[in-house]
C-alpha positions as CSV (number, residue, x, y, z in Angstrom):
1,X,-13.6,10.4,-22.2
2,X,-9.9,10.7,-22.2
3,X,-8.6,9.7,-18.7
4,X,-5.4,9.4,-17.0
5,X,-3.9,7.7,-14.2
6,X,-0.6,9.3,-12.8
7,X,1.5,7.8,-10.4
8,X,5.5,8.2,-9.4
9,X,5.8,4.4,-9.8
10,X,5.1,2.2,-12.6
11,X,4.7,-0.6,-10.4
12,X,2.1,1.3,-8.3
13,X,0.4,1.3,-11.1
14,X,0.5,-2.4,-11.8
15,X,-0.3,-3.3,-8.4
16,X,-2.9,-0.8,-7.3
17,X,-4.5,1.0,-10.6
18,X,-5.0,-1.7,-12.9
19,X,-8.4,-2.7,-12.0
20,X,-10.4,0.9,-11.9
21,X,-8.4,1.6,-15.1
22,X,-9.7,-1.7,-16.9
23,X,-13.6,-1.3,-15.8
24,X,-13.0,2.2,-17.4
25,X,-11.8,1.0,-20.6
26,X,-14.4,-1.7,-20.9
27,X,-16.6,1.5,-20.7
28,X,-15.2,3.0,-23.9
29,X,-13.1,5.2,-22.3
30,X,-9.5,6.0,-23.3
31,X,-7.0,5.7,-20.3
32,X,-3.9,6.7,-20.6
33,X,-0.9,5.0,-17.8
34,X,1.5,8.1,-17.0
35,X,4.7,6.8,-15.0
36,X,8.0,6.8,-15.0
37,X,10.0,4.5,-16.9
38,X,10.5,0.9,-14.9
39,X,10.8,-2.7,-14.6
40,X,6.5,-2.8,-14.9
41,X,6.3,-0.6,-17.6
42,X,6.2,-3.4,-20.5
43,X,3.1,-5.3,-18.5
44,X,1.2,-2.3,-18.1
45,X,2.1,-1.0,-21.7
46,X,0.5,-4.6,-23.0
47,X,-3.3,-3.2,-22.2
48,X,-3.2,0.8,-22.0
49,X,-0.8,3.6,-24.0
50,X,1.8,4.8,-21.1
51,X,3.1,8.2,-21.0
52,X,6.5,8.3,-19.3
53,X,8.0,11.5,-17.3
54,X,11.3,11.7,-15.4
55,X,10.5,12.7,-11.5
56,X,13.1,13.1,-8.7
57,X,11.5,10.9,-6.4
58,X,13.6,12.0,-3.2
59,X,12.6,15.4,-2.7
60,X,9.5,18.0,-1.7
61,X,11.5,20.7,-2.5
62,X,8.9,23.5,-3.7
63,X,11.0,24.3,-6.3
64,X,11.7,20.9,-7.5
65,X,8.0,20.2,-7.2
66,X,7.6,23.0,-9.5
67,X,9.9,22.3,-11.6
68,X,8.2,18.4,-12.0
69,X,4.7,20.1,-12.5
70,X,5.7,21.9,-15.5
71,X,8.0,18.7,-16.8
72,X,4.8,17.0,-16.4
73,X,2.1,19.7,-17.7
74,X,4.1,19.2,-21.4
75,X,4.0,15.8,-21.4
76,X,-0.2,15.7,-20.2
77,X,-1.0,18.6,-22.8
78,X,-1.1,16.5,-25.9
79,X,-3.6,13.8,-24.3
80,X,-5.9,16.5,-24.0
81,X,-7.5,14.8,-20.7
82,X,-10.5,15.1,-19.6
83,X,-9.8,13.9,-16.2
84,X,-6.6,13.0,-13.7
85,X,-6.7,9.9,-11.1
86,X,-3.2,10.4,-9.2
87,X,-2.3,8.5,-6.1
88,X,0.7,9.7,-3.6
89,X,1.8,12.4,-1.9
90,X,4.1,14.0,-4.9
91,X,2.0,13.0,-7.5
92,X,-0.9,14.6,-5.6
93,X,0.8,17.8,-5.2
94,X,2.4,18.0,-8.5
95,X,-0.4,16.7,-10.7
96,X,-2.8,18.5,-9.5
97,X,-0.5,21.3,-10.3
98,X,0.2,20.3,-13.8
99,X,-3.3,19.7,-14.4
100,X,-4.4,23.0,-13.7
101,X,-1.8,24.8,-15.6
102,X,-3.4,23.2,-18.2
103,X,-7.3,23.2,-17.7
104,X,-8.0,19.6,-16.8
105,X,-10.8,20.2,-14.7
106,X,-11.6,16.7,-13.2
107,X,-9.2,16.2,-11.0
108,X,-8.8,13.1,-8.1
109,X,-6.5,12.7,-5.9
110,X,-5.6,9.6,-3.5
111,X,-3.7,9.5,-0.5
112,X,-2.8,5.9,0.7
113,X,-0.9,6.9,3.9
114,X,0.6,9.9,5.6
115,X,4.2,8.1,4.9
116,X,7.3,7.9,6.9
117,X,7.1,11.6,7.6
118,X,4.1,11.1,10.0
119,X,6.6,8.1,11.8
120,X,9.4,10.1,13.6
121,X,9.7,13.7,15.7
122,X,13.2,14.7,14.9
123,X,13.7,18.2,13.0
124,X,13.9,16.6,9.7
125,X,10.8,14.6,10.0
126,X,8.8,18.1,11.3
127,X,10.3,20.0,8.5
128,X,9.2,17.8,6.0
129,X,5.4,17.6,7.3
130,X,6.0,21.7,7.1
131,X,6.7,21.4,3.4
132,X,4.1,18.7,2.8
133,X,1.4,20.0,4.7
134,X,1.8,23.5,2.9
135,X,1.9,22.1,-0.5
136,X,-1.4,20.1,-0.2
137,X,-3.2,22.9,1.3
138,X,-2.1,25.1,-2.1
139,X,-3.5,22.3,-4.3
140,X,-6.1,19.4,-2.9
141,X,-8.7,22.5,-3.2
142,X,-8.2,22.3,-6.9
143,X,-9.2,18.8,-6.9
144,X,-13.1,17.4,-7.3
145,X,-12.4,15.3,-4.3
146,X,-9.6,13.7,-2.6
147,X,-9.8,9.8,-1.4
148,X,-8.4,8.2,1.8
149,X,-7.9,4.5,2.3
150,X,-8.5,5.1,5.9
151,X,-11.0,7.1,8.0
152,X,-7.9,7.9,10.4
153,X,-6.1,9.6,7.7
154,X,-9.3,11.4,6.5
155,X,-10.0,12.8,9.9
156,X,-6.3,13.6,9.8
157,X,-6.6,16.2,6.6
158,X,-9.9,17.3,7.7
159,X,-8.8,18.3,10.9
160,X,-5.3,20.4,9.8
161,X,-7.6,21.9,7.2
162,X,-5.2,20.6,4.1
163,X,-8.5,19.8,2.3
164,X,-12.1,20.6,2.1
165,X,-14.7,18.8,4.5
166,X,-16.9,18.2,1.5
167,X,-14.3,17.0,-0.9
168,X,-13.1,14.4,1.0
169,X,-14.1,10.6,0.2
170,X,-13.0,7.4,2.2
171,X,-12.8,4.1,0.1
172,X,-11.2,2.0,2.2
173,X,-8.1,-0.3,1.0
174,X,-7.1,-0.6,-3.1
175,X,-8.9,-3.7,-2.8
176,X,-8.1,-7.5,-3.6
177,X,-8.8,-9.9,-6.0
178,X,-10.7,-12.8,-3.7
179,X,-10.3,-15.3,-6.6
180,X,-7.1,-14.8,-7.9
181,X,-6.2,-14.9,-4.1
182,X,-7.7,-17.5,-2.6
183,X,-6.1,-20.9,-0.7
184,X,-5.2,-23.8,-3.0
185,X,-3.7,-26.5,-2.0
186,X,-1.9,-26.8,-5.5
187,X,-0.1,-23.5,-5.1
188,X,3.4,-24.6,-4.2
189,X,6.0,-22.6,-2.5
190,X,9.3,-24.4,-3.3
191,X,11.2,-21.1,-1.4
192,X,10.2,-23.0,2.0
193,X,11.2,-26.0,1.5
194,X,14.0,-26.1,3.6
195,X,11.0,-25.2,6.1
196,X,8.8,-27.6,5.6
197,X,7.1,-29.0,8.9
198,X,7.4,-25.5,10.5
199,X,4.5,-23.1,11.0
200,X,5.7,-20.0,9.3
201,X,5.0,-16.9,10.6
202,X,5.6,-14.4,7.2
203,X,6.4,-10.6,6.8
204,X,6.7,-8.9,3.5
205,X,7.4,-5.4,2.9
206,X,10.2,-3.1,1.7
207,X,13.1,-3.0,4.3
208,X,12.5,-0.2,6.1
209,X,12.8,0.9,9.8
210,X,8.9,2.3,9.6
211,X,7.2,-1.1,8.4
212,X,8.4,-2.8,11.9
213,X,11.3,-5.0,10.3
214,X,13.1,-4.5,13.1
215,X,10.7,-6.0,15.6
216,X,10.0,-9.0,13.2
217,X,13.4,-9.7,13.6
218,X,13.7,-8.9,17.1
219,X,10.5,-11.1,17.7
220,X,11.9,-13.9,16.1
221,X,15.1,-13.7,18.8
222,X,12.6,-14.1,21.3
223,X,10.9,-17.2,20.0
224,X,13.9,-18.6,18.8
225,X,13.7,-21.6,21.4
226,X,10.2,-22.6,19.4
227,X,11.1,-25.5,17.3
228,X,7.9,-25.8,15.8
229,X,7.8,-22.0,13.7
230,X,10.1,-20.5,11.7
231,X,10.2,-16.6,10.3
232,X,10.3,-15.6,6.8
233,X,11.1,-11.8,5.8
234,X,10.6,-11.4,2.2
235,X,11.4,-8.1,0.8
236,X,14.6,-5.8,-0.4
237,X,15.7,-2.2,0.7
238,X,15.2,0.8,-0.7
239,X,17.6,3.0,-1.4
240,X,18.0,6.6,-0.3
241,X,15.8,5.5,2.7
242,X,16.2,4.4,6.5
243,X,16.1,0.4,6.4
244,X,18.2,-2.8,6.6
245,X,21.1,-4.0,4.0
246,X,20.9,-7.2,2.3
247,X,23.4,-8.4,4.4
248,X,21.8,-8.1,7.9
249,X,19.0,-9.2,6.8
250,X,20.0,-12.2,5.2
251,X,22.9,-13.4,7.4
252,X,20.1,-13.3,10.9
253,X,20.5,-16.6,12.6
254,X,16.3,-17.0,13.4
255,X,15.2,-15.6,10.4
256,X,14.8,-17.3,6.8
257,X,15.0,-14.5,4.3
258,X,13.9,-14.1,0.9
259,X,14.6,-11.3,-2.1
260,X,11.7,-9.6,-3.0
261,X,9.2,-12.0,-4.7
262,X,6.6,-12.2,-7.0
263,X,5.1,-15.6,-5.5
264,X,4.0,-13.3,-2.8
265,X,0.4,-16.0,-2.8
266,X,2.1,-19.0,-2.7
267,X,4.1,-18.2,0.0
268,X,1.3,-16.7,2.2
269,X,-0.6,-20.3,1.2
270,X,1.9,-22.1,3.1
271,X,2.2,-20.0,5.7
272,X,0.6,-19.9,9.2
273,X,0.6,-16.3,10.2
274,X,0.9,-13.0,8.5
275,X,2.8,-10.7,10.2
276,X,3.1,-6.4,9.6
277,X,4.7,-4.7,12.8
278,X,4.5,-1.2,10.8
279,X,4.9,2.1,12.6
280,X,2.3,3.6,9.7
281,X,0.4,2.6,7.2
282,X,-2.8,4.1,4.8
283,X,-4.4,0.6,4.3
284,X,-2.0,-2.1,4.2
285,X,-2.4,-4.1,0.8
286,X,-0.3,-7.5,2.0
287,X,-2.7,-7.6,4.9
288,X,-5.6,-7.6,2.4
289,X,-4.0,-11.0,0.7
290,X,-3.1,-12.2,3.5
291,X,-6.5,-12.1,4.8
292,X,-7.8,-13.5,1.1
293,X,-5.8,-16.2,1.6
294,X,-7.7,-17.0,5.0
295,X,-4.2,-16.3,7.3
296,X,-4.6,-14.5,10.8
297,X,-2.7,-11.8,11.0
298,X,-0.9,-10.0,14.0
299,X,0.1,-6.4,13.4
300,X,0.7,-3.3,15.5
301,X,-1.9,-0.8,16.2
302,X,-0.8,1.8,14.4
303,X,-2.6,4.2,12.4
304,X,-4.0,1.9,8.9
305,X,-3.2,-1.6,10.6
306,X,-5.6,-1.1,13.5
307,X,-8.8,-0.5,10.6
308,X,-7.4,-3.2,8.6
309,X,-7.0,-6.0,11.7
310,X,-10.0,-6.9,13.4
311,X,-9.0,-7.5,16.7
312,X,-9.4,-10.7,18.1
313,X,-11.3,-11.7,15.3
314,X,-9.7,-12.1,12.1
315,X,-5.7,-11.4,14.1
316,X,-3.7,-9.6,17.0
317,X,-3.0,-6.1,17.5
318,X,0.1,-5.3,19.3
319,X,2.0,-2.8,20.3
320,X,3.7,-0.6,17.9
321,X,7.4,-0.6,18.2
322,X,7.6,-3.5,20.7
323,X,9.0,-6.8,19.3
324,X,8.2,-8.2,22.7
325,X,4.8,-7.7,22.6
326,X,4.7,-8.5,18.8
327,X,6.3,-12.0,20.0
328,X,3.9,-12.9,22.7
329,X,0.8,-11.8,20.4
330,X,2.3,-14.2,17.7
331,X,3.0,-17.3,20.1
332,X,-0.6,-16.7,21.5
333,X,-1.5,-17.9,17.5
334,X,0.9,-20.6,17.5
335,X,-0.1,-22.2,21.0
336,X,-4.4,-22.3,19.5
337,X,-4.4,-23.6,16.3
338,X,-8.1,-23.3,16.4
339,X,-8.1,-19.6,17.3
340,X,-5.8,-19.3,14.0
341,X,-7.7,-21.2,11.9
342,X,-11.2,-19.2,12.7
343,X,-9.4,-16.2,12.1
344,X,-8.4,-16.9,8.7
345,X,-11.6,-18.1,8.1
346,X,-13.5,-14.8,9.4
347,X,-9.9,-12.9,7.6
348,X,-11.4,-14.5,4.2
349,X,-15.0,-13.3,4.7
350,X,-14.6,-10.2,5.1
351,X,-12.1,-10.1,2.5
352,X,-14.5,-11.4,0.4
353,X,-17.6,-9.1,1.6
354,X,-16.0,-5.7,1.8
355,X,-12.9,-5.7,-0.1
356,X,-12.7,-7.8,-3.3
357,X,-11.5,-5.5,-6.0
358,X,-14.9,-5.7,-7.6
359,X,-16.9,-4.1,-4.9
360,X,-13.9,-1.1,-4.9
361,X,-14.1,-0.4,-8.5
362,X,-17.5,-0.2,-8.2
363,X,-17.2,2.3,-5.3
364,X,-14.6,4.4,-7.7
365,X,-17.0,4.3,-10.6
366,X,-19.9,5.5,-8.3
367,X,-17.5,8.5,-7.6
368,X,-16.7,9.3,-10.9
369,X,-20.4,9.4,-11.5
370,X,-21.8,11.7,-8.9
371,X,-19.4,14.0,-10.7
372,X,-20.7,13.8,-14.1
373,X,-17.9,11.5,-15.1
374,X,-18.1,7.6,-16.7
């Protein structure tokens, strides 16, 4: 079969697609990787033919969503698919679109997270659920099914009627590769040397006012007498969206800061504690390696961290939007190391048991299957 994974970022696709698109190619099937144009696009163009279209990532416009549907329907015509995988709210809505105009009629669609829309009240956040919510209920119905990484958001959908019951599928988290991401004492994270001897509590994610960076930093303030920890932020912000520059987030007195980095594993190995203070999240993939790499983690209770923490037994829920709370959940971790430690350890088994990447292709290829597909 001729299949295609569709995604508004190339490096979505490196990070999230690559393995269900690999178990189908050892299949015999053709995938095709359709994406814009990036800095990931040369590693994923090393093991499957990418088809590249131009999307304007910063609007839900109707119009503008139109207007990328039919950009994309010429550029999905010649592959003559017989199936679409896309993940995300606008390449939900306009793939599914594109696809229809021109008669592919498998069609899957995942939604990772409800996004920042679902994090605020003010009239720009409510319009844009308006716009949203109306666009997927004029296309998920033209999908086979439609996967959630989290029962929340499932019941979510189910319950505003943007999808049918009976279409919808939870497979819960992207999954994680258990061995790639495992704890080694020979993975070496020279960032941190200027911290070595500290237990380092780490958060990494892109600087936004959703994911919580604000109360990371504000919970490192309130710790900032502890001479035995020290907090790392890695991550950069994104433009065109509510965050933190470079410069506040690099010139904080109690916090280390790091770029953006691709040693994400080596630097949760020589770390103590994962942090992810989000205000939102579908199934949060750095608390999937953090838990691989047998860390605790303490994150908020929001909607996606609260099915992806255990609490009290693999890390600490606290309150969402509080860095107070988020500070006295994290020195709870660094006052029993033992608690810590069993919490990675029991982090690391169920990593290993329910979300290794092997056991969530599986579950994706099972899909595929009940509808006549792979």
């Amino acid at each position: 079969m001729r299949i295609g994974f569709l995604s508004h970022s190339d490096m979505s696709i490196y990070y999230f697609r690559l393995p269900i698109m690999r178990a189908l190619k050892d299949a015999g099937h053709k995938v095709y990787a359709i994406m814009p144009k990036g800095a990931y696009e040369k590693r994923v163009g090393a093991e499957f033919e990418c088809v590249f279209y131009d999307i304007d990532g910063a609007s839900i416009n109707p119009l503008r969503v139109g207007k990328n549907a039919l950009n994309l329907a010429k550029a999905l015509a010649p592959l003559h698919l017989d199936m679409l995988q896309s993940a995300a709210h606008k390449s939900n809505v306009f793939g599914t679109m594109a696809a229809s105009m021109i008669g592919i009629k498998n069609i899957f669609c995942l939604v990772e997270g409800l996004g920042s829309a679902y994090t605020g009240d003010s009239w720009k956040h409510k319009i844009l659920r308006f716009v949203l919510e109306n666009l997927y209920k004029n296309t998920l119905n033209k999908a086979k099914a439609c996967i959630f990484v989290s029962e929340a958001d499932a019941k979510f959908f189910s319950e505003k009627k943007l999808c049918d019951k009976d279409k919808i599928k939870v497979i819960k988290s992207v999954g994680i590769n258990c061995t790639d991401f495992a704890p080694s004492p020979e993975l070496a994270a020279p960032e941190l040397e200027p911290l070595k001897g500290k237990k380092i509590v780490l958060m990494a994610a892109r600087a936004l006012v959703d994911k919580g960076v604000g109360e990371f930093y504000e919970a490192a303030d309130i710790l900032s007498a502890r001479k035995d920890c020290a907090f790392v932020f890695v991550g950069s912000p994104v433009k065109g969206k509510a965050g933190f520059s470079t410069e506040f987030l690099a010139s904080h007195a109690n916090v280390f800061y790091l770029p953006w980095s691709d040693n994400i594993k080596a630097l949760l190995n020589a770390s103590y504690i994962y942090a992810l203070p989000s205000y939102a999240e579908g199934f949060p993939r750095t608390i999937l390696e953090a838990m691989a790499m047998a860390k605790p983690c303490v994150a908020s209770k929001a909607r996606g961290c609260n099915e992806a923490v255990c609490d009290g037994q693999t890390g600490l829920l606290c309150e969402v939007r509080s860095g107070a709370d988020l500070a006295a959940k994290i020195s709870q971790l660094l006052d029993d190391e033992n608690l810590a430690f069993n919490m990675g350890q029991k982090a690391r088994q169920i990593a290993q048991s329910k979300y290794d990447e092997s056991i969530v292709v599986k579950e994706y290829l099972e899909l595929y299957k009940s509808f006549g597909i792979c």
